[in-house]
Kinemage of the C-alpha trace (Angstrom):
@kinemage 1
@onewidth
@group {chain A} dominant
@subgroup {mainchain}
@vectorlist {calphas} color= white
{ca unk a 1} P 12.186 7.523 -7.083
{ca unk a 2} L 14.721 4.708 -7.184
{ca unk a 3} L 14.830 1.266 -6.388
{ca unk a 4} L 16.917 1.709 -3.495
{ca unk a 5} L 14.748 2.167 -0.584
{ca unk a 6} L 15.321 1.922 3.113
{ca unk a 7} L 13.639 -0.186 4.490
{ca unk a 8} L 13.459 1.265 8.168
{ca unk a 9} L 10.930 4.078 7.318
{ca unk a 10} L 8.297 3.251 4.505
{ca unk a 11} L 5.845 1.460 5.988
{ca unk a 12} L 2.843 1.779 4.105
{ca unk a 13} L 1.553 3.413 0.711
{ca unk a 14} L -2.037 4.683 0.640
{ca unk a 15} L -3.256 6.231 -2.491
{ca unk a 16} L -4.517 9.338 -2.412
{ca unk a 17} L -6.233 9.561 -6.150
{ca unk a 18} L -9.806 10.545 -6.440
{ca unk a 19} L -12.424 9.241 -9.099
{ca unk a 20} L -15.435 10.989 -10.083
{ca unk a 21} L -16.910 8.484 -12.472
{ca unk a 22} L -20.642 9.743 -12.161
{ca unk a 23} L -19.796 13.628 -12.908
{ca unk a 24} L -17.367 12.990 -15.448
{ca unk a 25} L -19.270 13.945 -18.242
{ca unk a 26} L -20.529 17.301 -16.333
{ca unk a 27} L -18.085 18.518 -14.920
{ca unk a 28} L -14.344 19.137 -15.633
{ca unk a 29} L -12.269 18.052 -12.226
{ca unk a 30} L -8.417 17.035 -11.644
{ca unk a 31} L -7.277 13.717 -10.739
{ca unk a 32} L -5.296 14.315 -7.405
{ca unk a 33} L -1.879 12.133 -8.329
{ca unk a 34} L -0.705 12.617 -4.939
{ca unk a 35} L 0.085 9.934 -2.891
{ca unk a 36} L 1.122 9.308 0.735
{ca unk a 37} L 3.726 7.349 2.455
{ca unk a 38} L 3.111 7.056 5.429
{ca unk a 39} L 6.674 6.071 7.728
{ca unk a 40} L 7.703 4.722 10.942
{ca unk a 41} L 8.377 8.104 11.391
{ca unk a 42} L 7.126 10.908 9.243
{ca unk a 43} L 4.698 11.002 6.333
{ca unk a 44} L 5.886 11.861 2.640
{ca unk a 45} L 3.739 12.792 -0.185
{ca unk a 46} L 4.968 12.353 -3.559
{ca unk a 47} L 3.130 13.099 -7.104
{ca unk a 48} L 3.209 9.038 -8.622
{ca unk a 49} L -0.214 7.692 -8.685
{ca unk a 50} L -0.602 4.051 -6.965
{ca unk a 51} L 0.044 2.151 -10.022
{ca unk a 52} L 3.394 4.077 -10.529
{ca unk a 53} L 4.166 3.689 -7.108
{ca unk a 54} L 3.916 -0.064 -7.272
{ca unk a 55} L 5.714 -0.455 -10.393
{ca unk a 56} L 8.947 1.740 -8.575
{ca unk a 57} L 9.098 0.136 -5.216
{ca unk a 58} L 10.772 -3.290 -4.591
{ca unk a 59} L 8.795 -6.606 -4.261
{ca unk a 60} L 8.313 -6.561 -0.865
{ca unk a 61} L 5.736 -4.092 -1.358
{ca unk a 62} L 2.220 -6.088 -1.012
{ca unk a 63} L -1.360 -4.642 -2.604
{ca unk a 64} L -2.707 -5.636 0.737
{ca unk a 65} L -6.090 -4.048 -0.283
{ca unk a 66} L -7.213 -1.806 -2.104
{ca unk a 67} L -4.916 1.814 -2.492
{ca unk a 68} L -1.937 0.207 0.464
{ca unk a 69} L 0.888 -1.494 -0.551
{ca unk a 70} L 2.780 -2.368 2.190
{ca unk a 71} L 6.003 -3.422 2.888
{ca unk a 72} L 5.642 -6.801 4.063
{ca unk a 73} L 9.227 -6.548 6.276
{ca unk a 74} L 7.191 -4.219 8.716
{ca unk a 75} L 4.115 -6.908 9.088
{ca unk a 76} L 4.478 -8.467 12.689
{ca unk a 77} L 1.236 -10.186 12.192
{ca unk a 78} L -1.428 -11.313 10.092
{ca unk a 79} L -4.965 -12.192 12.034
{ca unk a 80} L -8.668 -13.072 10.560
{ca unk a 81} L -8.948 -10.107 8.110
{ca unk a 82} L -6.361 -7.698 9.154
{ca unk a 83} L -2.665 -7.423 9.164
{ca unk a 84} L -0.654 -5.573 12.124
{ca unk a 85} L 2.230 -3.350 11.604
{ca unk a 86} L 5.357 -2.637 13.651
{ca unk a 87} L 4.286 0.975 14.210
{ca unk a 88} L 0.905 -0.815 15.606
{ca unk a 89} L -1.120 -0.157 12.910
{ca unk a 90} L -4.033 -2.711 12.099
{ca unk a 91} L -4.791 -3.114 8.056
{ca unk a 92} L -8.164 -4.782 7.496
{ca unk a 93} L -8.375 -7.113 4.984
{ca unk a 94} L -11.233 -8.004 2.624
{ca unk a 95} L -12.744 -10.860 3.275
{ca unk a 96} L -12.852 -12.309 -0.063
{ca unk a 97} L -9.258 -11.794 -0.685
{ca unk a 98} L -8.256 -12.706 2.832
{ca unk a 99} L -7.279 -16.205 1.503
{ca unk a 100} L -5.319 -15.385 -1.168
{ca unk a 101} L -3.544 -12.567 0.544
{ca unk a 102} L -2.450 -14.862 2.973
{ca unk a 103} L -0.896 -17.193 0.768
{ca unk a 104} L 0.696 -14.269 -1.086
{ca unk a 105} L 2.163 -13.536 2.451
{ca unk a 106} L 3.295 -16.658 3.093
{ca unk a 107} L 5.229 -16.868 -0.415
{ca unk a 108} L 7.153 -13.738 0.191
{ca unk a 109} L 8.167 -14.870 3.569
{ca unk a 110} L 9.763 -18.479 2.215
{ca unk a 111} L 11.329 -16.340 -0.379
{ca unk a 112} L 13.444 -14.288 2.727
């Protein structure tokens, strides 16, 4: 995956990785390093875990909890705990990094 992206389909990243912590030492599983992006209009899976994922795709990509990043082009609005999409999708928010995410937010939009 490049750099280049474009910026009319991928919305939103959601991690598809599983952890087993608790039957780790019992039994042998696979790590599912699939993840999908989900578009305006389609959804792609690819094989880069999250962390990859984020590392690949342009700034503009927000952790906006835990396993989405989302690109913050496509956010039309940001209420009390959740963020709204273009596509009309509604993100919740944790509350205790609600604050923080919002100031994030607000950063990336000055920097446009």
């Amino acid at each position: 995956m490049q750099n280049n992206y474009e910026p009319q389909y991928v919305v939103i990243a959601q991690t598809k990785e599983k952890t087993l912590k608790k039957l780790e030492k019992s039994v042998d599983f696979s790590v599912d390093k699939r993840t999908e992006l989900v578009c305006v209009d389609r959804v792609v899976s690819c094989n880069y875990i999250y962390r990859e994922l984020k590392e690949r795709l342009p700034e503009v990509f927000y952790p906006l909890r835990r396993g989405y990043l989302v690109n913050t082009l496509y956010i039309v609005a940001l209420r009390r705990f959740e963020a709204e999409l273009i596509s009309g999708i509604s993100i919740p928010i944790p509350a205790l990094t609600y604050t923080q995410v919002k100031r994030d937010l607000q950063e990336l939009i000055e920097k446009k």
